[in-house]
N, CA, C and O atoms as a MOPAC input file, in Angstrom:
PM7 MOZYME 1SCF
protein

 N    104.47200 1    60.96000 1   236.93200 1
 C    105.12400 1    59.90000 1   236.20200 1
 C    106.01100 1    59.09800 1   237.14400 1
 O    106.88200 1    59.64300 1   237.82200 1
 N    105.71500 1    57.48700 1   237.17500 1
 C    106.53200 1    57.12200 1   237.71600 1
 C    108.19100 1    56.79300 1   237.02700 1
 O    108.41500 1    56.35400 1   235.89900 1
 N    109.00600 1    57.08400 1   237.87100 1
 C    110.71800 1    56.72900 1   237.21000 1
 C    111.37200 1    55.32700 1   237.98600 1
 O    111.59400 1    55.26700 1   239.19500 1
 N    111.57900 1    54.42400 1   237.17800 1
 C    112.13300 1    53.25500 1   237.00100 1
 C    113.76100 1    53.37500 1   237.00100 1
 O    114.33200 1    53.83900 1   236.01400 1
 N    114.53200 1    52.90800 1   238.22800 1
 C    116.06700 1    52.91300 1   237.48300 1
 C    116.25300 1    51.24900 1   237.18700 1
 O    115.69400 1    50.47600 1   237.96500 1
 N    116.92200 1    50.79300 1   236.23200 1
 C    116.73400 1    49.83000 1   236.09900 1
 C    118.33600 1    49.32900 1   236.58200 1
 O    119.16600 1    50.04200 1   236.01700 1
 N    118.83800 1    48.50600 1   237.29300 1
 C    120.54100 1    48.81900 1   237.13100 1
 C    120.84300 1    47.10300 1   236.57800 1
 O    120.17200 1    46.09500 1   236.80300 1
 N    122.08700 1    47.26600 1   235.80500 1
 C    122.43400 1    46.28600 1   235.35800 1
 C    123.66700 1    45.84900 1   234.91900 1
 O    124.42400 1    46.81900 1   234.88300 1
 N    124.25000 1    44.77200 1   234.54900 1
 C    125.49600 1    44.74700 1   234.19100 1
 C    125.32200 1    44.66600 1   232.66400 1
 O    124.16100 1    44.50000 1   232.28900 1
 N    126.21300 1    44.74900 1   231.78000 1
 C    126.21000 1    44.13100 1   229.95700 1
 C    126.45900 1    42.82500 1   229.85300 1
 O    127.52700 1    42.34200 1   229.47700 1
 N    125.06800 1    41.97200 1   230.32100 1
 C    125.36100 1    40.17800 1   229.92200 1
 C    124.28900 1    40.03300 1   229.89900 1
 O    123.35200 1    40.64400 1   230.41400 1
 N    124.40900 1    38.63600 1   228.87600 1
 C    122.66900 1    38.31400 1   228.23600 1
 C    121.63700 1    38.11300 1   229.36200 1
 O    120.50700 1    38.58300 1   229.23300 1
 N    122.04900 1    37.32600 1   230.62200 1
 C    121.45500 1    37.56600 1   231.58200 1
 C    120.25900 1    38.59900 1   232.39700 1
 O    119.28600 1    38.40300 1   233.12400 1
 N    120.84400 1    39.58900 1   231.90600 1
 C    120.50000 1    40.70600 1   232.35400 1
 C    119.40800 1    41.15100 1   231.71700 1
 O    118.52300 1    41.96900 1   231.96600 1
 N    119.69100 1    40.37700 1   230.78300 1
 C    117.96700 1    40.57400 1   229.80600 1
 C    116.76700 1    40.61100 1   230.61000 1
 O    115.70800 1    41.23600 1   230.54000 1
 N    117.28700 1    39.69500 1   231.44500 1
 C    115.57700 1    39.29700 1   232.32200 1
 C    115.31800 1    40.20500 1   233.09500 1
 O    114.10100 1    40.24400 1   233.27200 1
 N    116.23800 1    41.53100 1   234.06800 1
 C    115.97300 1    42.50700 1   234.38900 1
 C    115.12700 1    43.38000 1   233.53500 1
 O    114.23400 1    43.96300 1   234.14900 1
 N    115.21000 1    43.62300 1   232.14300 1
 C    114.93200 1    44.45800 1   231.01500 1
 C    113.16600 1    43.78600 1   230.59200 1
 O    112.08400 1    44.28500 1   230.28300 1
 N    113.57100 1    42.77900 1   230.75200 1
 C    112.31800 1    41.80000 1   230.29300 1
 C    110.64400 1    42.53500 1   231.44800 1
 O    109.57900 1    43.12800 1   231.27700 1
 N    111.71200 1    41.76700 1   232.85600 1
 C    110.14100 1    42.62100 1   234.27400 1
 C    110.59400 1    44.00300 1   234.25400 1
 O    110.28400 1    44.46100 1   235.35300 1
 N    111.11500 1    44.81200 1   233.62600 1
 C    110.94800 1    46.31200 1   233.79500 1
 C    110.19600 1    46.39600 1   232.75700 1
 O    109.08000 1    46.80100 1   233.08200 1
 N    110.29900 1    46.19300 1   231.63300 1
 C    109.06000 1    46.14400 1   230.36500 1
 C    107.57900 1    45.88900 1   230.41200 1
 O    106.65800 1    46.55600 1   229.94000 1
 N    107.56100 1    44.25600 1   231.40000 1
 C    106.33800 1    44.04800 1   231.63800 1
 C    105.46600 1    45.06600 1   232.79600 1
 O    104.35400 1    45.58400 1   232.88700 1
 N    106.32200 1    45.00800 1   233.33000 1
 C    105.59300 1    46.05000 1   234.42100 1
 C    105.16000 1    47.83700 1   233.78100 1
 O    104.27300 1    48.66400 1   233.99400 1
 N    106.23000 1    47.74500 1   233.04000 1
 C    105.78200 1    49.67400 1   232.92900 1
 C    104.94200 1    49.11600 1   231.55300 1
 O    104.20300 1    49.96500 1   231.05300 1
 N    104.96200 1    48.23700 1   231.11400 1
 C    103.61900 1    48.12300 1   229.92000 1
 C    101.84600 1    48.53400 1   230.42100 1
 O    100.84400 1    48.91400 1   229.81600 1
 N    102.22600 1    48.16200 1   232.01500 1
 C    100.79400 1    48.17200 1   232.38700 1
 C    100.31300 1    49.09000 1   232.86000 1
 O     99.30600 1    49.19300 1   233.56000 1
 N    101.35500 1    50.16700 1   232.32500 1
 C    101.27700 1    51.84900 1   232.97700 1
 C    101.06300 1    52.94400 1   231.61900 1
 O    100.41000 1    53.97500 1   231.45900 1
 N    101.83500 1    52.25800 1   230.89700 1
 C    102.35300 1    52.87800 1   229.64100 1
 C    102.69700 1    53.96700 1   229.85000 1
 O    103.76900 1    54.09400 1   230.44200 1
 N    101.86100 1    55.31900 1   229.41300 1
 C    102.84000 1    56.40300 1   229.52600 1
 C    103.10900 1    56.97400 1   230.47500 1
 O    103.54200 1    58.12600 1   230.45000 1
 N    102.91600 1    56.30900 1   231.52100 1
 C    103.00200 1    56.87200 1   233.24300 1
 C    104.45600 1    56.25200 1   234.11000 1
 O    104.54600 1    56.06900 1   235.32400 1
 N    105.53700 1    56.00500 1   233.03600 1
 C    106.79000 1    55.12100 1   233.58500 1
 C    107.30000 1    55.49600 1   232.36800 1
 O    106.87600 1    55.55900 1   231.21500 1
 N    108.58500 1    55.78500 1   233.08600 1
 C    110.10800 1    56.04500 1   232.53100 1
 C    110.82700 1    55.11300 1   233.07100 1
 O    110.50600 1    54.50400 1   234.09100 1
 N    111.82800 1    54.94300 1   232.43800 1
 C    112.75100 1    53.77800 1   232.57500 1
 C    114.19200 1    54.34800 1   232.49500 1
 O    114.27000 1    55.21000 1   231.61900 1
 N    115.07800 1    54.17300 1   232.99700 1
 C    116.32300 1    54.47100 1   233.36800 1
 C    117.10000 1    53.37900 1   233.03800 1
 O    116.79200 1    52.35600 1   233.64900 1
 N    118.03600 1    53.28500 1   232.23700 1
 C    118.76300 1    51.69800 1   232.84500 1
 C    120.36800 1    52.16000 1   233.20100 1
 O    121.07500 1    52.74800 1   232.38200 1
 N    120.74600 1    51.83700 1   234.37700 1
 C    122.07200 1    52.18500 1   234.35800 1
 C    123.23500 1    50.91500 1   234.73000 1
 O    122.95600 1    49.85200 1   235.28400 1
 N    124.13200 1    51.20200 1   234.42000 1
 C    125.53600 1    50.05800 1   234.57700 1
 C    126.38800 1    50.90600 1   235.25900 1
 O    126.22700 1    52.12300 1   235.35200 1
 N    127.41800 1    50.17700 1   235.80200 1
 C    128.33400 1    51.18500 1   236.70000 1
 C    129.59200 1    50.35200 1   236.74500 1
 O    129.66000 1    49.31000 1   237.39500 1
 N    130.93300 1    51.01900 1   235.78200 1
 C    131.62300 1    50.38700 1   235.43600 1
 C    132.80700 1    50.50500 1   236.47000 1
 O    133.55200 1    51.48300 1   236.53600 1
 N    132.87700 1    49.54200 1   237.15900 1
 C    133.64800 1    49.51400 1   238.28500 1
 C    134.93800 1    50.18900 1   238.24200 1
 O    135.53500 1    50.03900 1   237.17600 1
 N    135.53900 1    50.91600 1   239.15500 1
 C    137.08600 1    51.83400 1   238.77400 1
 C    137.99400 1    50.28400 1   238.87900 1
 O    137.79900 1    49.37900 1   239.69000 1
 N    138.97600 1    50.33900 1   237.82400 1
 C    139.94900 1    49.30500 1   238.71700 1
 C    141.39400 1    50.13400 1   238.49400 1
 O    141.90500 1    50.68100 1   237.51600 1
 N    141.85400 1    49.92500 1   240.10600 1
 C    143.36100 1    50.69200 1   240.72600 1
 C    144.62700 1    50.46600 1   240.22800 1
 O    145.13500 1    49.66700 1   241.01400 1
 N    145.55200 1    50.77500 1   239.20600 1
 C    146.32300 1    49.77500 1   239.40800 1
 C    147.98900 1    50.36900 1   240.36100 1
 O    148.62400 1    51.40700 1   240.17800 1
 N    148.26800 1    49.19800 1   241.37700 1
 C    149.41500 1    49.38200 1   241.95500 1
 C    148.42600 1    50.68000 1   243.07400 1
 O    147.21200 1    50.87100 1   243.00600 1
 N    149.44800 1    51.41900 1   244.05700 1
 C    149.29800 1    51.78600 1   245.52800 1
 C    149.51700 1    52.78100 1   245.07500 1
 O    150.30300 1    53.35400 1   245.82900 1
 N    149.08100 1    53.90800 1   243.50600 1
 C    149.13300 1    54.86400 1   243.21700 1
 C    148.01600 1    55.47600 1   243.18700 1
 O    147.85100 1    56.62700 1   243.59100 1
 N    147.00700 1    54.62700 1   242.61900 1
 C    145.49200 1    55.18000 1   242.69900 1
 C    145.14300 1    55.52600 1   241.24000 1
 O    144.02300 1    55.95200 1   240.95500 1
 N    145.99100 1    55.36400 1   240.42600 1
 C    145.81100 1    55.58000 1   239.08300 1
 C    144.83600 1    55.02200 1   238.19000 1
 O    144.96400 1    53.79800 1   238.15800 1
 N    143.94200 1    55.42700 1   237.47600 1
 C    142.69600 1    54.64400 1   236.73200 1
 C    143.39900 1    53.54400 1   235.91000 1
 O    144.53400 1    53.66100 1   235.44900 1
 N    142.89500 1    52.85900 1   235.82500 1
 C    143.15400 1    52.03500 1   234.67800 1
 C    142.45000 1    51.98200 1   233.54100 1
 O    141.24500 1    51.77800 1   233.39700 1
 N    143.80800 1    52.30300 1   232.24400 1
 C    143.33700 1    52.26200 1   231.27600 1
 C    142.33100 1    52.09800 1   230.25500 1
 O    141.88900 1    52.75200 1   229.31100 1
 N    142.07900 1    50.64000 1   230.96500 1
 C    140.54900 1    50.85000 1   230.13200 1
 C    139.76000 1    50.85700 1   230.57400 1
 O    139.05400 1    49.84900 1   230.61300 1
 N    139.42700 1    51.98200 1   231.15300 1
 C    138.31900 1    52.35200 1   232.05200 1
 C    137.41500 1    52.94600 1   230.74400 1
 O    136.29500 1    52.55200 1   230.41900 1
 N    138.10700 1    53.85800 1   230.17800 1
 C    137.14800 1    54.88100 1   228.90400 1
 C    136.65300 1    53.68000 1   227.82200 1
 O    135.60700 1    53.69600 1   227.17300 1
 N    137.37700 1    52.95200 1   227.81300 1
 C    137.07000 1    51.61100 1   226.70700 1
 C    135.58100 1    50.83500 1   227.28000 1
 O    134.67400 1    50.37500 1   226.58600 1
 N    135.67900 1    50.87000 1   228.61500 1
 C    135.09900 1    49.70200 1   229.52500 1
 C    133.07300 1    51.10500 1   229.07500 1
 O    131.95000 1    50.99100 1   228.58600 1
 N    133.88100 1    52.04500 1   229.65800 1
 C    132.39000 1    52.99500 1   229.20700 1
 C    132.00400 1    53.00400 1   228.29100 1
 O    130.79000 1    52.80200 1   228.25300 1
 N    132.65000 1    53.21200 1   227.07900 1
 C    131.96900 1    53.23100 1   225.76400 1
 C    131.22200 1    51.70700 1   225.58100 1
 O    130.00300 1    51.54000 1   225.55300 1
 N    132.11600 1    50.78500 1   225.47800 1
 C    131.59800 1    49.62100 1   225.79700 1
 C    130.57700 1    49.13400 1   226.25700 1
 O    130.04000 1    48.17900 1   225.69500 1
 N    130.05000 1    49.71800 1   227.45300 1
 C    128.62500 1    49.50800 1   228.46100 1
 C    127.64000 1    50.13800 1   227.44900 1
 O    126.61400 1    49.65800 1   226.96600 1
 N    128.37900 1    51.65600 1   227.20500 1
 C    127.29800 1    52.65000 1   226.52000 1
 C    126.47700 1    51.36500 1   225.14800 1
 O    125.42100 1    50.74500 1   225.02000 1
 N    127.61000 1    51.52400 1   224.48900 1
 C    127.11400 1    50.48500 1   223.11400 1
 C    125.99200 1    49.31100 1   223.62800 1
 O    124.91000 1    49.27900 1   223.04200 1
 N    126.19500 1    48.58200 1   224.46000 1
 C    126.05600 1    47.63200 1   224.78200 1
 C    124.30700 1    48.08100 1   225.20600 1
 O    123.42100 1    47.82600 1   224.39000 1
 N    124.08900 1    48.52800 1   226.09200 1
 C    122.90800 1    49.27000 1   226.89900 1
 C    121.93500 1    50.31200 1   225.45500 1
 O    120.71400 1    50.47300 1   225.47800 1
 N    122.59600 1    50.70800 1   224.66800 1
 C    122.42500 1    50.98700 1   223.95000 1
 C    121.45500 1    50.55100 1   222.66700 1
 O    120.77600 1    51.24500 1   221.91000 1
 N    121.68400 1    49.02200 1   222.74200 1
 C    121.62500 1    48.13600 1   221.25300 1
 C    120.92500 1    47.30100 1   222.32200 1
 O    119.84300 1    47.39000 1   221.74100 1
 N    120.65100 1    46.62100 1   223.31200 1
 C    119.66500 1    46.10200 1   223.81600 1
 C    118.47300 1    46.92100 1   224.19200 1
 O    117.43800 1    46.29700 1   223.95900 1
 N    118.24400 1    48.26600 1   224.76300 1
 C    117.25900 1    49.02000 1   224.69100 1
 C    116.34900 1    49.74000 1   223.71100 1
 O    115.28200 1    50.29600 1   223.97000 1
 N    117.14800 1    49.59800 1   222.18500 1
 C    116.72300 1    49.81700 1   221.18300 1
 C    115.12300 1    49.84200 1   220.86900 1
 O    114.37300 1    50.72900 1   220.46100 1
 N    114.96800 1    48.74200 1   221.16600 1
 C    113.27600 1    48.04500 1   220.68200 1
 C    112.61000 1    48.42800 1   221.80500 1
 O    111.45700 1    48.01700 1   221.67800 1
 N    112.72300 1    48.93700 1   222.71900 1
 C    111.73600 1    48.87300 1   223.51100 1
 C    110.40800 1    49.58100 1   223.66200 1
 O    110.02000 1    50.53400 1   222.98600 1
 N    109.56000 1    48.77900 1   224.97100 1
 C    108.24400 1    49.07700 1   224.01400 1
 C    107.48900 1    50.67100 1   224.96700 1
 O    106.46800 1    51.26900 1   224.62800 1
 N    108.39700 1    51.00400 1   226.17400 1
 C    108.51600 1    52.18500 1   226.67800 1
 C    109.75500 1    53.06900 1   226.33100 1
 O    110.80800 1    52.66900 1   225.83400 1
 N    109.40400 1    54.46000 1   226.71700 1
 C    111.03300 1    55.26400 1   226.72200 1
 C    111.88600 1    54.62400 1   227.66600 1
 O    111.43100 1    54.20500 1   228.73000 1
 N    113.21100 1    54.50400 1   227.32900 1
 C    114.35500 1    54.21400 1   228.07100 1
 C    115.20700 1    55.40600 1   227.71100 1
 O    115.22800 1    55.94000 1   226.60200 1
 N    115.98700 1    55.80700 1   228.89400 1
 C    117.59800 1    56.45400 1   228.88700 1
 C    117.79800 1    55.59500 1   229.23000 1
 O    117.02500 1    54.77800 1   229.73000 1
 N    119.45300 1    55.49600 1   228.97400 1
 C    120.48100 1    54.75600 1   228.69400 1
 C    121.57600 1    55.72800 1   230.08100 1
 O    121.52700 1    56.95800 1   230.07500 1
 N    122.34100 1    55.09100 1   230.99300 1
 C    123.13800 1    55.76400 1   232.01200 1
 C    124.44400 1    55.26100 1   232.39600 1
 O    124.28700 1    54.15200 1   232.90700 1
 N    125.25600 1    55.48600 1   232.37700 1
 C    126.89500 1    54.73600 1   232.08400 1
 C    127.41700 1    55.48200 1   233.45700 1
 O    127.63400 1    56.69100 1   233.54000 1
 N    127.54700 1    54.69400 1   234.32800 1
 C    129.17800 1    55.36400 1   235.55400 1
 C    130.06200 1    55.05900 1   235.85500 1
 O    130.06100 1    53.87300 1   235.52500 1
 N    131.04400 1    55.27700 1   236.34500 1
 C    131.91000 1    54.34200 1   237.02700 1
 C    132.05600 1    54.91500 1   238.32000 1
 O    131.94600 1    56.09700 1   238.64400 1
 N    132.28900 1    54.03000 1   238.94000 1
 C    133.43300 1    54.04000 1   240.39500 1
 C    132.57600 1    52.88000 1   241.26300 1
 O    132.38500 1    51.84100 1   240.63100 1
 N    132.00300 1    52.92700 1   242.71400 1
 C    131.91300 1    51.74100 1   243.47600 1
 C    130.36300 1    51.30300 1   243.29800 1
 O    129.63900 1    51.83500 1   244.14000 1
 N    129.97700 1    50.81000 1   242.77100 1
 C    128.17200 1    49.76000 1   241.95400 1
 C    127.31900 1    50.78800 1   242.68500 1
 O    126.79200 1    51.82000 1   242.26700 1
 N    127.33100 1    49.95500 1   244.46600 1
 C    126.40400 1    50.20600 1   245.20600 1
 C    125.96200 1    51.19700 1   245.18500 1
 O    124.86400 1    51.53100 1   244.74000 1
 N    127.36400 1    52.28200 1   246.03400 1
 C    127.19500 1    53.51500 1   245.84000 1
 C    126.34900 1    54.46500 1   244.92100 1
 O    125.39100 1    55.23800 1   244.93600 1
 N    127.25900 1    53.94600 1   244.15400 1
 C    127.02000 1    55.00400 1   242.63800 1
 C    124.96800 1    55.07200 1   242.82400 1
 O    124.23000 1    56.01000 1   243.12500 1
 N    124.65600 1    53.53500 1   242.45700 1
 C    123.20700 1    53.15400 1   241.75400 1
 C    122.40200 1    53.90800 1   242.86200 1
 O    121.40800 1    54.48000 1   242.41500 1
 N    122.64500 1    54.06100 1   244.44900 1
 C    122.22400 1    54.72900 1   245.45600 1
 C    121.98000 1    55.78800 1   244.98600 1
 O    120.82300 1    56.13300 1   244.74700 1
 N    123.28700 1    56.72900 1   244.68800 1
 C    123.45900 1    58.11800 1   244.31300 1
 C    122.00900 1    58.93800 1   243.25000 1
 O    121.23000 1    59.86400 1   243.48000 1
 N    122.25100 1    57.88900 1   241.92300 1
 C    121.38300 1    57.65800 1   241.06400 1
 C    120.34600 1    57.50900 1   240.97000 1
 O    119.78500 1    57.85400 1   239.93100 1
 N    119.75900 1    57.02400 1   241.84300 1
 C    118.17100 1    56.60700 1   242.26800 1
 C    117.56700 1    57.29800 1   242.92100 1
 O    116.38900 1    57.02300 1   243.15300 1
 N    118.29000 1    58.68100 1   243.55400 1
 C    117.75200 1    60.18500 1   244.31600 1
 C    117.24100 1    60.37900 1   243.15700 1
 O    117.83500 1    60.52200 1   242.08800 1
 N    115.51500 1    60.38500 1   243.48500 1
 C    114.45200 1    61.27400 1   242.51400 1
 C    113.83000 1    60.08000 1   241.50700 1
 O    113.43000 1    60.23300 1   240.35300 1
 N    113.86900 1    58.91800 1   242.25100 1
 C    113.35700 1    57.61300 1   241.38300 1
 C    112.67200 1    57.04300 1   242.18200 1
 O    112.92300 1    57.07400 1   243.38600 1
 N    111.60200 1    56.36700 1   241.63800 1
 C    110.58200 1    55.96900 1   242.26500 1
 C    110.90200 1    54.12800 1   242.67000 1
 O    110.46700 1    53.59800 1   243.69200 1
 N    111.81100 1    53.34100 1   241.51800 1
 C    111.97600 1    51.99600 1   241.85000 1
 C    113.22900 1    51.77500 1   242.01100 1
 O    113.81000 1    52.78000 1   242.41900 1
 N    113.78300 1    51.02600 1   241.88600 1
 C    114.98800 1    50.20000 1   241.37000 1
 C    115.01500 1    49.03100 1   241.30700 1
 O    114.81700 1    48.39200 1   242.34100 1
 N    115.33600 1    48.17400 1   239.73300 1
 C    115.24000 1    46.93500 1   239.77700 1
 C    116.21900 1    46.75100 1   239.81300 1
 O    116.91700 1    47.64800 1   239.34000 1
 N    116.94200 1    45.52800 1   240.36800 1
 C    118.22700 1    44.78100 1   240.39000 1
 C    118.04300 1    43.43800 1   240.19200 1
 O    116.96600 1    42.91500 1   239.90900 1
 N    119.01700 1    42.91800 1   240.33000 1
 C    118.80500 1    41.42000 1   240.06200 1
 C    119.38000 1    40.72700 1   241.31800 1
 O    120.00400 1    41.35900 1   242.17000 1
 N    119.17500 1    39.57500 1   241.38400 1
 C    119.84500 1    38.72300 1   242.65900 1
 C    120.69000 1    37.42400 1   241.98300 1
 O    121.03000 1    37.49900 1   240.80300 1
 N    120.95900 1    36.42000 1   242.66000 1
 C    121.84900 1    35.20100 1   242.54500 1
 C    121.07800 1    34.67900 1   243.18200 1
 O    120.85900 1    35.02500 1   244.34300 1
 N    120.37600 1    33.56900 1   242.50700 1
 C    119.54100 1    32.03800 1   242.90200 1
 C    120.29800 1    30.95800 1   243.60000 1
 O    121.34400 1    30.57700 1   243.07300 1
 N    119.98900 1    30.53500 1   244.47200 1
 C    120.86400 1    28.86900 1   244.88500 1
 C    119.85500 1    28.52600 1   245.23200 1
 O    119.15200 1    29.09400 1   246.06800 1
 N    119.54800 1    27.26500 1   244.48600 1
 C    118.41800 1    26.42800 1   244.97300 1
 C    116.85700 1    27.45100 1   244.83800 1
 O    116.60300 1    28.62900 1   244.58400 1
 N    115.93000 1    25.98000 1   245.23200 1
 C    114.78100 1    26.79900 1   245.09300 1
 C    114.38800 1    27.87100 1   246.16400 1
 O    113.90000 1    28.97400 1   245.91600 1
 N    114.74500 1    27.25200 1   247.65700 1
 C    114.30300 1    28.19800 1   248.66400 1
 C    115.34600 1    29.40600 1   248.80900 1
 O    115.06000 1    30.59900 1   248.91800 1
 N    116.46200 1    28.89800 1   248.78800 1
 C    117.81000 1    30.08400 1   249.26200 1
 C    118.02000 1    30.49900 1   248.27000 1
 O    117.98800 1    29.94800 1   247.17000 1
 N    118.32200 1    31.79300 1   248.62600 1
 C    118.57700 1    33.18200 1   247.67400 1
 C    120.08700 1    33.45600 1   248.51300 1
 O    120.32600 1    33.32900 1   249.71300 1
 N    121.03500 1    33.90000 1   247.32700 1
 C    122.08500 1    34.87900 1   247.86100 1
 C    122.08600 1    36.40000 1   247.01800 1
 O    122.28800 1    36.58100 1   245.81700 1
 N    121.87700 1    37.10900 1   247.76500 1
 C    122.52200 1    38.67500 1   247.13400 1
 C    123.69300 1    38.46500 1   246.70700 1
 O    124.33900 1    37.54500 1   247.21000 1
 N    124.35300 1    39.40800 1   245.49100 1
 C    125.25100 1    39.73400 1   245.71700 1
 C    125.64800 1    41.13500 1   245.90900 1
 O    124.78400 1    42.01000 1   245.84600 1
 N    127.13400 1    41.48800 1   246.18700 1
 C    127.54900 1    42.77100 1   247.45000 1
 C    127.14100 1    43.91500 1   246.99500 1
 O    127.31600 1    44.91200 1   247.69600 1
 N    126.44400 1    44.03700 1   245.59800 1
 C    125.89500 1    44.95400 1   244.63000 1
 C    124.20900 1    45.56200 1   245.31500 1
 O    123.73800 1    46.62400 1   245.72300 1
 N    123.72600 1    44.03900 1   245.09900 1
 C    122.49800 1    44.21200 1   245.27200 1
 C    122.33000 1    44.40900 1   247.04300 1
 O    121.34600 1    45.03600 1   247.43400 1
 N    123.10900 1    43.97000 1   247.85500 1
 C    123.21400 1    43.62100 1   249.07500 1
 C    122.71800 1    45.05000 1   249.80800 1
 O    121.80000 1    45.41500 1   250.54200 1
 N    123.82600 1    45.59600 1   249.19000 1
 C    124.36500 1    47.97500 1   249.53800 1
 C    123.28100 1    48.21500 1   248.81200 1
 O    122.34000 1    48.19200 1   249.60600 1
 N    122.85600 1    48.45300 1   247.63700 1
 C    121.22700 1    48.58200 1   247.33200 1
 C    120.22700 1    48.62600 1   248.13100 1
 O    119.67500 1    49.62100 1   248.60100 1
 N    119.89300 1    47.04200 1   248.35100 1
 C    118.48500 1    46.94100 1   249.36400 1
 C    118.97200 1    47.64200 1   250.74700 1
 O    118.22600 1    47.63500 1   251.72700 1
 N    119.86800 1    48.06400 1   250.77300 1
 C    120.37100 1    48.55500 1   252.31400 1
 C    120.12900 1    49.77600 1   252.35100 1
 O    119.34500 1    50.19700 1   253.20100 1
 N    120.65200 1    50.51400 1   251.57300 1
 C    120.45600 1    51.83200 1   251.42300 1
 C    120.20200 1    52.71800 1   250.13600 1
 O    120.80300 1    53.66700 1   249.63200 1
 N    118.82400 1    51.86300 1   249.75400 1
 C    118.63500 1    52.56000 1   248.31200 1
 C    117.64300 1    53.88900 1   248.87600 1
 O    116.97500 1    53.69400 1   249.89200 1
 N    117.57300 1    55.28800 1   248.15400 1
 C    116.62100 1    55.53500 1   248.70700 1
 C    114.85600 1    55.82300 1   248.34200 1
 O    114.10300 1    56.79400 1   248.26500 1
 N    114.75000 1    53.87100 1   248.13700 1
 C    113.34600 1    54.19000 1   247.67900 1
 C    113.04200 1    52.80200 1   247.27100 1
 O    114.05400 1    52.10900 1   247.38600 1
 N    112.09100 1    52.18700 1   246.86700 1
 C    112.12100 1    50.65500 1   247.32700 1
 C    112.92200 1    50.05700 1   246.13400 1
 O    113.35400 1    50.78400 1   245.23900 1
 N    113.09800 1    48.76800 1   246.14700 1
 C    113.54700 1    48.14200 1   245.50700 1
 C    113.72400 1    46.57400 1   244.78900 1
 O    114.52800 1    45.79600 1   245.30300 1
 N    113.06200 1    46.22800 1   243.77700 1
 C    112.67600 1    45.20100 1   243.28500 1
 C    113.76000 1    44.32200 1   242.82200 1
 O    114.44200 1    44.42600 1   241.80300 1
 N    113.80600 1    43.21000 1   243.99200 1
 C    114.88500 1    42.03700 1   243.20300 1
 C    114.56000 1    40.90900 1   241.82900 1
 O    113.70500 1    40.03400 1   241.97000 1
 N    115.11100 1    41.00900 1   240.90500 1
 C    115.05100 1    40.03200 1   240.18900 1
 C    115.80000 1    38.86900 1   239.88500 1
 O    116.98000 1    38.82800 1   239.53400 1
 N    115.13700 1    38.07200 1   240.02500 1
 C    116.05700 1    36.81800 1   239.74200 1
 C    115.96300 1    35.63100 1   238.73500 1
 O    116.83600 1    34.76400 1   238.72000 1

């Protein structure tokens, strides 16, 4: 079976990640699993190192969210919630996965920019990795 991580943020946008992970494992059907994960960034507050508050809010939040858009879908999906640094984390995550889709940032028709998400991804994912844009 192939395993799909799909990574993403919670914005309508992101649909279109959800959209080519669908089309693609449609043409497999029951030979693809789908993963989708978000990774809810830690934020510090002050030179203490202390979580911020709504960090547990910010998870449930993703959860719901990842949740109620994967609903319908026309393969199995898990649903995967983390926090602390994107790149990292989705790296971590993708030990024992066969893809990873991400998304990119368009400028113009020819130039593409990564962003610092997808950037640490294609750098050191370990296993290939499909940009979407």
């Amino acid at each position: 079976m192939l395993r799909v991580l799909v990574a993403m943020n919670p914005t309508p946008e992101a649909a279109r990640l959800l959209n080519w992970a669908y089309k693609w494992a449609e043409t497999a059907k029951d030979q693809v699993r789908i993963t989708v994960i978000h990774v809810v960034p830690i934020r510090v507050m002050g030179q203490m190192g202390v979580e911020d508050a709504m960090a547990g809010r910010d998870l449930e939040a993703a959860q719901a969210y990842l949740t109620e858009v994967t609903r319908n879908a026309p393969v199995p999906i898990e649903v995967m919630v983390e926090s602390g640094d994107p790149g990292p984390v989705i790296c971590e995550a993708a030990k024992g996965y066969d893809l990873i889709v991400i998304g990119k940032h368009e400028r113009g028709i020819s130039d593409f920019l990564l962003g610092s998400t997808s950037t640490y991804v294609v750098r050191n994912a370990p296993c290939p990795v499909a940009l979407v844009g």
